[in-house]
Residue frames relative to the residue before (quaternion, step in Angstrom):
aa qw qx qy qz dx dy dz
X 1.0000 0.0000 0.0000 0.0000 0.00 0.00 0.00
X 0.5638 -0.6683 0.3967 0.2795 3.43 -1.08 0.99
X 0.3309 -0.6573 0.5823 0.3454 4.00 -0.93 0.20
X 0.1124 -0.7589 0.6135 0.1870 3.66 -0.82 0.69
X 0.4766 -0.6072 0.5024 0.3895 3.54 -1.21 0.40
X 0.3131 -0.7673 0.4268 0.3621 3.93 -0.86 -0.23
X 0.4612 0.3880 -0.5636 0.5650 2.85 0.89 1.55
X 0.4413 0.5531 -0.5499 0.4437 3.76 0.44 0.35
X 0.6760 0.6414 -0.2314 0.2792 3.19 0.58 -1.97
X 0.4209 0.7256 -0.2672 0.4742 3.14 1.95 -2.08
X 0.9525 0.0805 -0.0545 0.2886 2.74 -0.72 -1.74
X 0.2896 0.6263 -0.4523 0.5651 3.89 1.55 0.96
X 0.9197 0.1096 -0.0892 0.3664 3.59 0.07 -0.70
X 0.7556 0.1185 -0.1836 0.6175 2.98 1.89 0.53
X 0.0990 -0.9318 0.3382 -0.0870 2.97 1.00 1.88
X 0.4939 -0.6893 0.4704 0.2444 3.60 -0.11 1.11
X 0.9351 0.0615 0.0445 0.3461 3.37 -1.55 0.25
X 0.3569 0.7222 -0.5323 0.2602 3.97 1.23 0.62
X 0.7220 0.3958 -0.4264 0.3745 2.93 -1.81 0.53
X 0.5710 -0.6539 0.4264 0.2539 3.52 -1.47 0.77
X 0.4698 -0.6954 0.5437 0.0080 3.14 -2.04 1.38
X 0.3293 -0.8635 0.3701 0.0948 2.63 0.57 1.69
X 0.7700 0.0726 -0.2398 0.5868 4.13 0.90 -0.51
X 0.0408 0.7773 -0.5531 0.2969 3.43 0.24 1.88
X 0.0220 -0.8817 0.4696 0.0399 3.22 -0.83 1.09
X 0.6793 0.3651 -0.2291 0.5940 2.70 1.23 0.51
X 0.2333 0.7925 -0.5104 0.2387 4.04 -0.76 1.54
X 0.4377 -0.7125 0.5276 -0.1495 2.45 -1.39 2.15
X 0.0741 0.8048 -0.5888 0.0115 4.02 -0.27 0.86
X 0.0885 0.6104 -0.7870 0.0106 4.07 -0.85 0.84
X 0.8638 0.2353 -0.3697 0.2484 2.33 -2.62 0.50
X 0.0139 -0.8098 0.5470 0.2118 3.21 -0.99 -0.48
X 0.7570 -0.4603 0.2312 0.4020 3.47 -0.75 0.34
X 0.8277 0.3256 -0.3013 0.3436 3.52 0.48 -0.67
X 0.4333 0.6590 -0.3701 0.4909 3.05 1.70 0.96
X 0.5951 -0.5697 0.4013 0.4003 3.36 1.33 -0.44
X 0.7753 -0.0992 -0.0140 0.6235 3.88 0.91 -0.34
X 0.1664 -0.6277 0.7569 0.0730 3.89 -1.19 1.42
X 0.4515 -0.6205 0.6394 0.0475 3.21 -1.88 -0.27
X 0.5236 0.6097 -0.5922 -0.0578 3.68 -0.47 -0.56
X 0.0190 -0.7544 0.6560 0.0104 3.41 -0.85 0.56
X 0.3119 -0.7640 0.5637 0.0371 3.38 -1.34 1.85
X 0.2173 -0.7532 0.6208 0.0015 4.05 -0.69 0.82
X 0.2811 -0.7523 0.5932 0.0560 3.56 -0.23 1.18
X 0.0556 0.9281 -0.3285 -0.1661 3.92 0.17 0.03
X 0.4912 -0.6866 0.4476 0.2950 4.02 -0.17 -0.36
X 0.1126 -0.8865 0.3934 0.2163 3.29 1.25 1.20
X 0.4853 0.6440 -0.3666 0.4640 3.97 1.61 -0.17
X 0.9417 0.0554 -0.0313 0.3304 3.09 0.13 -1.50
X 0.2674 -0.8223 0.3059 0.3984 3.22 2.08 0.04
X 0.3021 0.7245 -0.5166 0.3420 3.12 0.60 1.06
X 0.3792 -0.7698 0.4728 0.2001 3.53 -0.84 1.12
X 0.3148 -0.7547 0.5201 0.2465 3.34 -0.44 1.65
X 0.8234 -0.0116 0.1341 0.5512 3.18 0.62 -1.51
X 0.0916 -0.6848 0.7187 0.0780 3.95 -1.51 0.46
X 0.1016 0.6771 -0.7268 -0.0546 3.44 -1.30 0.71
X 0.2813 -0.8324 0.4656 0.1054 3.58 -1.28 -0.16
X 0.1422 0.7943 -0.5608 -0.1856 3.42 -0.36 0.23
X 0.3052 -0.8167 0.4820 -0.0870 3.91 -1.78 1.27
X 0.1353 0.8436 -0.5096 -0.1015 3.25 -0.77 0.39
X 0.2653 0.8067 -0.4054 0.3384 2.75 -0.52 1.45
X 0.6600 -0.5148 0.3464 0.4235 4.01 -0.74 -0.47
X 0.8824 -0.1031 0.1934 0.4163 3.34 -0.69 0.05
X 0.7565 0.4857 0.0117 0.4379 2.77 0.02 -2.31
X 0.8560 0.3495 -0.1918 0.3292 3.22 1.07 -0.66
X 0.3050 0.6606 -0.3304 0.6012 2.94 2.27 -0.10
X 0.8532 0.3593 -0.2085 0.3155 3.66 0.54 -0.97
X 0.5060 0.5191 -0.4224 0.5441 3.29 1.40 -0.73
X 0.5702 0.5795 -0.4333 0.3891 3.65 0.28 -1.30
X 0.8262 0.3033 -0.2208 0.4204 3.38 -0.10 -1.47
X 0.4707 0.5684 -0.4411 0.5107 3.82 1.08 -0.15
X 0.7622 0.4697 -0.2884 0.3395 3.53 0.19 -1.13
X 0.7481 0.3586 -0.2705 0.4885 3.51 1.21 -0.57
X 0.5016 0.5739 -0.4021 0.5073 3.59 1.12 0.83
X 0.4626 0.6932 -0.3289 0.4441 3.17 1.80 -0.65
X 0.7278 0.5881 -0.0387 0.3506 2.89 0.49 -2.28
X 0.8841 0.2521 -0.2254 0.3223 3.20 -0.01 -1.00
X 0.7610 0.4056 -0.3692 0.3464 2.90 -0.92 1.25
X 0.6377 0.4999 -0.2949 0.5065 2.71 1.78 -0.06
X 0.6968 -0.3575 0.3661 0.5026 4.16 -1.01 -0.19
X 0.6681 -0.3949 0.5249 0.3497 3.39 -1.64 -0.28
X 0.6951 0.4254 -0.1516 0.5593 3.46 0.89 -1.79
X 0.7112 0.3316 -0.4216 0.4544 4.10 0.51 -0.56
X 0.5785 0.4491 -0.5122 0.4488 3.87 0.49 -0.51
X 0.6940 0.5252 -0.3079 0.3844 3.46 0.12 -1.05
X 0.6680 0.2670 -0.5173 0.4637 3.50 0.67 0.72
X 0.3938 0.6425 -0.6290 0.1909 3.75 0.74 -0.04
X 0.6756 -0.4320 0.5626 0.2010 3.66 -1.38 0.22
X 0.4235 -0.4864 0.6852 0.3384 2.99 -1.76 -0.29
X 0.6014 0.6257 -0.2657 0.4197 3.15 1.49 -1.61
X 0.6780 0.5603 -0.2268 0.4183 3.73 0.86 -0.77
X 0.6559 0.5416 -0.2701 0.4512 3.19 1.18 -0.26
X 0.5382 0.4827 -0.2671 0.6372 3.17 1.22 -1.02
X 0.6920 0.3070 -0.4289 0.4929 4.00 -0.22 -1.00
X 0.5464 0.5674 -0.4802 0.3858 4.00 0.50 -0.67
X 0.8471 0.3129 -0.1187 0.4128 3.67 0.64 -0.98
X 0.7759 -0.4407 0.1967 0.4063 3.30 1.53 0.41
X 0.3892 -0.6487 0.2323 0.6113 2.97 1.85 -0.48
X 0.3672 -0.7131 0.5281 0.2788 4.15 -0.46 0.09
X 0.4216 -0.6659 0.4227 0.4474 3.99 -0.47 0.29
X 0.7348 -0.2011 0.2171 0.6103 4.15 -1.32 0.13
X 0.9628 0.2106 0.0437 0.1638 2.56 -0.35 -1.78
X 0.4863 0.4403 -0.4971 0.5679 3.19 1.27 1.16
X 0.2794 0.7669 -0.5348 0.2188 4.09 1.19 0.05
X 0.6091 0.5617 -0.3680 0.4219 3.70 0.90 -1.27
X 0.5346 0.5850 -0.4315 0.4310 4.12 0.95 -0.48
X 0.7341 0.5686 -0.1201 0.3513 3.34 0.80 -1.09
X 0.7131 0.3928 -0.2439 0.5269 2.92 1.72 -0.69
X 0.1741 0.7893 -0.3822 0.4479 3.06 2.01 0.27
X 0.7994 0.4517 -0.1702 0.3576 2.98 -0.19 -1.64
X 0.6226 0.6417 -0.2769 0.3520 3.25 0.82 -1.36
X 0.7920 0.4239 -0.1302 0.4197 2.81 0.71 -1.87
X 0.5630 0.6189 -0.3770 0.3974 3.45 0.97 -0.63
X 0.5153 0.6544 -0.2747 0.4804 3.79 1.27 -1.47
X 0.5804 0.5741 -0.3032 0.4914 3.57 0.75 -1.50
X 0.7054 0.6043 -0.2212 0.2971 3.44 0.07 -1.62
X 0.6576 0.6008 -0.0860 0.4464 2.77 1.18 -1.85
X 0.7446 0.4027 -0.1573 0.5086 3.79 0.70 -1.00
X 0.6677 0.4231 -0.2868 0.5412 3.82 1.33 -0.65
X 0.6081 0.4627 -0.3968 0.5086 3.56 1.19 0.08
X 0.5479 0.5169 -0.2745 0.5976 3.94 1.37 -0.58
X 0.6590 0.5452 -0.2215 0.4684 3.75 0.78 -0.70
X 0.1988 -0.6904 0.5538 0.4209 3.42 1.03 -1.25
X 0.6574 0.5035 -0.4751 0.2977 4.14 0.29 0.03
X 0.7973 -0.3844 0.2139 0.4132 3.11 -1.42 0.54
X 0.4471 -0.5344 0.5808 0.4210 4.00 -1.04 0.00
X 0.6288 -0.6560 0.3373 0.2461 3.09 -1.60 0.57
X 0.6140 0.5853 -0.2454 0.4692 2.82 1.09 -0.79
X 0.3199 0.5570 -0.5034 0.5779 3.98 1.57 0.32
X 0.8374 0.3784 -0.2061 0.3362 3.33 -0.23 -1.05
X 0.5659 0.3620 -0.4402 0.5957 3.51 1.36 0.30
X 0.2332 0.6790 -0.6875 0.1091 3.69 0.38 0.11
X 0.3539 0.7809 -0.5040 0.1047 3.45 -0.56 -0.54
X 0.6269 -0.5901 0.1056 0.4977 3.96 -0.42 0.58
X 0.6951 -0.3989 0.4067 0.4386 3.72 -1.37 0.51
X 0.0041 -0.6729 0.7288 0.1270 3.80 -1.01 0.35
X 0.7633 0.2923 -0.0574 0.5733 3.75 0.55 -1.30
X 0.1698 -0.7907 0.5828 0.0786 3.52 -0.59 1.39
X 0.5026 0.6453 -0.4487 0.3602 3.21 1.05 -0.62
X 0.8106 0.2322 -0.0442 0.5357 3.41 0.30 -1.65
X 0.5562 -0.6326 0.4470 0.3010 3.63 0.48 0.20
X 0.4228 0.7345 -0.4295 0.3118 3.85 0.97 0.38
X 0.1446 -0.7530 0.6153 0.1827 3.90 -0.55 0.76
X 0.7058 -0.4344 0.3583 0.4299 3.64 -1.88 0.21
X 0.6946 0.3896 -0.4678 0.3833 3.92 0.70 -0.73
X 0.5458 0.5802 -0.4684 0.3822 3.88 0.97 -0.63
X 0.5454 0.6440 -0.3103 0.4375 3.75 1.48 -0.78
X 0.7798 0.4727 -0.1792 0.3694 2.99 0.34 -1.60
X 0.4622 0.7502 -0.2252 0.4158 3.44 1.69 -0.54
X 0.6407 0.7373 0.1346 0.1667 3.18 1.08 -1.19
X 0.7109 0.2376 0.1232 0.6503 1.83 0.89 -2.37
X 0.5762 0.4031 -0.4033 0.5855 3.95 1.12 -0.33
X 0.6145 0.4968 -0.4243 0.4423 4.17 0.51 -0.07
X 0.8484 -0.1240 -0.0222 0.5141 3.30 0.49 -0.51
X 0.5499 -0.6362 0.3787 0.3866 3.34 0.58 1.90
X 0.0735 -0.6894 0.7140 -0.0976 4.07 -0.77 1.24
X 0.1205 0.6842 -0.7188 -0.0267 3.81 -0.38 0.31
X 0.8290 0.2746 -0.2947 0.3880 4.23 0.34 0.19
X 0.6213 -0.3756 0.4825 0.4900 3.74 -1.50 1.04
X 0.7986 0.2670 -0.3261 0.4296 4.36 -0.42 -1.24
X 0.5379 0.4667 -0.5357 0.4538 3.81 0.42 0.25
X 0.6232 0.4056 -0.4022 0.5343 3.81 0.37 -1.05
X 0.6032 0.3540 -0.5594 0.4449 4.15 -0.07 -0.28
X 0.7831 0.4833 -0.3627 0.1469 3.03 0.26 -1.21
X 0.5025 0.7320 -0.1649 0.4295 3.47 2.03 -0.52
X 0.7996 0.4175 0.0963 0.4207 2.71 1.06 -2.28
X 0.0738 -0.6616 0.6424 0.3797 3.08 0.99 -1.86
X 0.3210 0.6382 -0.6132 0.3371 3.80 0.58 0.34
X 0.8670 0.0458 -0.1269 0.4798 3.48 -1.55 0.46
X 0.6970 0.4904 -0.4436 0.2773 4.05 0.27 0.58
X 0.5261 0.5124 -0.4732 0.4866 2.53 1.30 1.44
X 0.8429 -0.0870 -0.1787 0.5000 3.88 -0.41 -0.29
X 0.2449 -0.7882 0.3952 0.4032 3.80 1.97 0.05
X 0.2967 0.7589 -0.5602 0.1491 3.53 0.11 1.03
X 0.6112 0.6046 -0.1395 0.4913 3.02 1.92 -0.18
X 0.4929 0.7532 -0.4036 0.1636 2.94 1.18 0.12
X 0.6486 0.6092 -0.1709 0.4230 3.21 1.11 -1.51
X 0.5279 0.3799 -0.4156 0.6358 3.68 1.89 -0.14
X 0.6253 0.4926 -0.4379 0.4178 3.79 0.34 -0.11
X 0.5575 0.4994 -0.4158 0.5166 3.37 0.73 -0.84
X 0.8404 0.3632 -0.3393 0.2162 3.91 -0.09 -0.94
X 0.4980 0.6405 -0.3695 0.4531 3.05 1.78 -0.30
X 0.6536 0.4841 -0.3983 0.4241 3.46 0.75 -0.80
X 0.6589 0.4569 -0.3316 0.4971 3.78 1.19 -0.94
X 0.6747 0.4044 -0.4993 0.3632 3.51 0.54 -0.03
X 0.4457 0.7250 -0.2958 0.4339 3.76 1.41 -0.58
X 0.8168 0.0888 -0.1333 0.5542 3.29 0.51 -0.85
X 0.4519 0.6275 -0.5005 0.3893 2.93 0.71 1.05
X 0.4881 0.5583 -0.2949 0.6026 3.11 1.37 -0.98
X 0.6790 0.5616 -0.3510 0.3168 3.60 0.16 -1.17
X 0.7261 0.4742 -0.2117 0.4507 3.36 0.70 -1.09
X 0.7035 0.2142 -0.3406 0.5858 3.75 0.94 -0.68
X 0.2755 0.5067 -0.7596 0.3006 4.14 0.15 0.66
X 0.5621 -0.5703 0.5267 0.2853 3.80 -1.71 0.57
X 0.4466 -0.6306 0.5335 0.3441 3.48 -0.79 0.09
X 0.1945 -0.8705 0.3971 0.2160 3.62 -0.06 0.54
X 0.0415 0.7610 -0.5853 -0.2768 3.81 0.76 -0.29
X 0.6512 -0.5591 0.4821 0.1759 2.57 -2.19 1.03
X 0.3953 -0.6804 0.4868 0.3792 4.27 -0.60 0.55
X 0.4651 -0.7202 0.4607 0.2296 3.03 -1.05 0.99
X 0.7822 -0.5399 0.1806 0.2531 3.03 -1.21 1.23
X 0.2927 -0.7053 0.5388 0.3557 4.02 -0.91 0.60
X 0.0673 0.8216 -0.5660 0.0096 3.43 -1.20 0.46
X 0.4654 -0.7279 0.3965 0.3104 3.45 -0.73 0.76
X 0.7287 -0.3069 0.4004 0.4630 3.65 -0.77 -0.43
X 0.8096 0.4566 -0.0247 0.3680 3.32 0.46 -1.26
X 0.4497 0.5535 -0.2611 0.6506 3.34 2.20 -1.04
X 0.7668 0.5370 -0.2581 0.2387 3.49 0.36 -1.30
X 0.5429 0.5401 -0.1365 0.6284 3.34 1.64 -1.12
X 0.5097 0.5641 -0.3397 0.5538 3.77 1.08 -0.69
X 0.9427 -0.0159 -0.2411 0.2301 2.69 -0.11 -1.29
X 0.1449 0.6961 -0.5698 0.4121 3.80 1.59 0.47
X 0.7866 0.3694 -0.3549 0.3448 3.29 -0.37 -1.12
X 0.5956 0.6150 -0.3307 0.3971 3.43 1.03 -0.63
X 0.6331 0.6089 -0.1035 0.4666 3.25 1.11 -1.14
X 0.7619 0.2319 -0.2490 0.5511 3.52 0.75 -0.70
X 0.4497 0.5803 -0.5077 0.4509 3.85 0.95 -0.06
X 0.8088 0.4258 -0.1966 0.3547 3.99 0.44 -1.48
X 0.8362 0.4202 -0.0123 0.3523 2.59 0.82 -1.22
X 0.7907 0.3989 -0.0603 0.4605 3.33 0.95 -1.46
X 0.7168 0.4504 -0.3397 0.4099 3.57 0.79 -1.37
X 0.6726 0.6137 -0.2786 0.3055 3.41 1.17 -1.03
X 0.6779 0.3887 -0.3260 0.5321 3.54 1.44 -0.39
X 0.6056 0.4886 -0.3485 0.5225 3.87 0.98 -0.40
X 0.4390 0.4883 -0.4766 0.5846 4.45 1.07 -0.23
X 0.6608 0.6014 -0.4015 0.2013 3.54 0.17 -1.03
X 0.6909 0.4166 -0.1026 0.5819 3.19 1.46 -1.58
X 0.6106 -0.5199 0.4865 0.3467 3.86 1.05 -0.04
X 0.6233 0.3963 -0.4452 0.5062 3.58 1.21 0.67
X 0.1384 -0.6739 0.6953 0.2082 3.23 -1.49 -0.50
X 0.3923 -0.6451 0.6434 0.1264 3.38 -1.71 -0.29
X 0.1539 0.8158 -0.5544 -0.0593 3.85 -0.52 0.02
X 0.2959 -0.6458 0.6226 0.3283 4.24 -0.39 0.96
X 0.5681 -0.6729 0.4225 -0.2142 2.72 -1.99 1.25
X 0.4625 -0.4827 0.3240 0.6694 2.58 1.10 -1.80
X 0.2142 -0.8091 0.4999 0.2229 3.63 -1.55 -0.08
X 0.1447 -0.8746 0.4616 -0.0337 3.26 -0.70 0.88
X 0.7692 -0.1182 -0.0915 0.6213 3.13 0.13 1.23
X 0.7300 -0.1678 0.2450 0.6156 3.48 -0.20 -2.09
X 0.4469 0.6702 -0.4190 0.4191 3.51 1.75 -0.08
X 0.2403 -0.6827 0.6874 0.0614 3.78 -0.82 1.07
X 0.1152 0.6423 -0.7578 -0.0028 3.84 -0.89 0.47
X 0.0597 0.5282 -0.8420 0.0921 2.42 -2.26 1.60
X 0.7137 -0.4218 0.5591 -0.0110 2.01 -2.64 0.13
X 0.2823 0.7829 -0.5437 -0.1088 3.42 -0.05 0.18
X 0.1959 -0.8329 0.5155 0.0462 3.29 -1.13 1.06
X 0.7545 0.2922 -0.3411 0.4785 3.59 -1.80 -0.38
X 0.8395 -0.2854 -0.0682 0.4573 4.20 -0.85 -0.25
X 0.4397 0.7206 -0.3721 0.3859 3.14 1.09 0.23
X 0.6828 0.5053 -0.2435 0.4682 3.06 1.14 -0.13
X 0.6229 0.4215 -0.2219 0.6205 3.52 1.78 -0.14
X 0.6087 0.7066 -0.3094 0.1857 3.48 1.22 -0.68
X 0.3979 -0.6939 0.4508 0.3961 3.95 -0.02 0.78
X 0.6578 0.5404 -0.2606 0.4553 3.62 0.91 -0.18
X 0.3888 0.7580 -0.4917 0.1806 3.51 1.35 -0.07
X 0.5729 0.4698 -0.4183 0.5255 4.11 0.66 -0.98
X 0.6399 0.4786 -0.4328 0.4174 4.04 0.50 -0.32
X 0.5380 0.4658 -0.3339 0.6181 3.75 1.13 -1.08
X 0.7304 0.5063 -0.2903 0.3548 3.45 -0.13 -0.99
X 0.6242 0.3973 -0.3223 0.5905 4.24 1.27 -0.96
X 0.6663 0.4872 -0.3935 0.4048 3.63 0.87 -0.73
X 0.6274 0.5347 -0.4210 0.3785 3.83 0.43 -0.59
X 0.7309 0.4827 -0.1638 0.4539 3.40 1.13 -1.57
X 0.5525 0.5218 -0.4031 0.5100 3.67 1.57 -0.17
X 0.6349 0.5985 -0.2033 0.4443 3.74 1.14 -0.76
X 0.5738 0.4933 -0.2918 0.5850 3.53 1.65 -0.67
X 0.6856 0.3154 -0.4192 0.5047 3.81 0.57 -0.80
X 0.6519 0.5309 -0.4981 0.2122 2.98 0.07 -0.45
X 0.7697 0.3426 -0.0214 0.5383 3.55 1.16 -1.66
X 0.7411 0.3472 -0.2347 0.5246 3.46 1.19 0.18
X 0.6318 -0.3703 0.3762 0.5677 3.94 0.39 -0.93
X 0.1724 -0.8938 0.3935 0.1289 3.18 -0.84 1.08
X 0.4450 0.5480 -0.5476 0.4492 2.98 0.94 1.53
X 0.2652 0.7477 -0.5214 0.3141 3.63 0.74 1.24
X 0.2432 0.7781 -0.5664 -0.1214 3.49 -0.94 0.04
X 0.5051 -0.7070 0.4568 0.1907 3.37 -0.89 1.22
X 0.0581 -0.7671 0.6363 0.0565 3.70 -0.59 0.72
X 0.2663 -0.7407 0.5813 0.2063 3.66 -0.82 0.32
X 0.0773 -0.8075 0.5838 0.0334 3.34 -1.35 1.42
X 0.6047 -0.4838 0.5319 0.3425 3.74 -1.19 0.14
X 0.2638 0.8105 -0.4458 0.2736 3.78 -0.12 1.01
């Protein structure tokens, strides 16, 4: 038997905002009944400020789906077009306490329904067009791009996670062994995407010295005092840091080590095209 949260239950037996919006301009329909759980969910909108006045919903379905549903339109309203549209599936569930595995696919309900909802207010196609792609799961009507979806949304690496998402294969499981390759072709992709690194930060002159100095107060002087040394900035030039290194640091046969460590600590927390030169001072 499943664990419910007691805010699922909540919003299960005292489902917020049901039933249809009658001057709605905006509707979103998933699933469909002979699958076991539909959707339609109505979005009232602010054709000014695209703010969601109101959302109500009507569902058929289990629990989970009574609750995500009614979670999702507490989400929504009140917020923009562009801020709802980043909630999650994942956000729903944590909104309601979390939901168990294998009711997760309710949640993505919800999501997907929201989605619907805004591409019908938008005028562009529903999303779930754009996952057409071929049938994998006959049972439940799920193709490989609605799969592949999924599993890159909320990192799937097993065949019983995608049911639990999808409802794909939890039905006569002849599909699995096509689920299984989608997931291996997924993280496949994943692994040869480039690594992009992030550009290292702009800074003025003055930021830079700012924040050096900042850096060797917190961080640096306090672990080189330990040993009876210190350190003191100098000056900067360009990407050239000059210091100082003082008290035993200045005798220590290890000083070019003190000296790679300080200037490793600057790329890291400052820009990592610094290098630290030591000067007489």
């Amino acid at each position: 038997m499943w664990e419910y949260s007691d805010k699922v239950k909540d919003h299960f037996f005292n489902p917020r905002n049901i039933g249809e919006l009658e001057d709605a301009n905006a509707v979103g329909e998933v699933g469909s009944l002979a699958c076991g759980d539909a959707l339609k969910l109505f979005l009232k909108i602010d054709p000014e400020t695209e703010k969601i006045v109101d959302a109500r919903f009507q569902t058929f379905g289990c629990g989970s789906a009574i609750a995500s549903s009614s979670a999702l339109t507490e989400m929504v309203k009140g917020r923009t077009v562009d801020e709802a549209l980043k909630i999650t599936n994942q956000d729903i569930a944590e909104y309601l306490g979390g939901l168990p595995q294998e009711k997760m696919h309710c949640s993505v309900m919800g999501r997907d329904a929201f989605h619907a909802a805004v591409a019908c207010y938008r005028g562009q196609p529903a999303p779930s067009e754009e996952l057409e792609g071929q049938l994998v799961c006959e049972c439940f009507g799920v193709t490989d791009e609605q799969i592949r979806h999924e599993v890159k949304a909320n990192n799937l690496t097993t065949v019983e996670q995608v049911t639990h998402y999808t409802k794909a294969g939890g039905g006569c499981g002849l599909c699995h062994e096509k689920i299984a390759g989608i997931i291996q072709q997924v993280r496949g992709e994943r692994k040869q995407e480039p690594k992009t690194e992030k550009p290292a930060p702009r800074m003025t002159n003055l930021q830079k010295i700012a924040k050096i100095q900042d850096v060797i107060e917190k961080e640096i002087r306090p672990m080189l005092q330990q040993d009876g040394g210190d350190v003191e900035l100098v000056d900067l030039d360009g990407n050239r840091v000059l210091v100082a290194l003082r008290g035993m640091c200045t005798s220590c046969p290890s000083s070019s080590l003190t000296k790679g460590g300080i200037e490793a600590k600057l790329r890291e927390l400052v820009h990592p095209d610094l290098f630290v030169e030591e000067v007489a001072a």
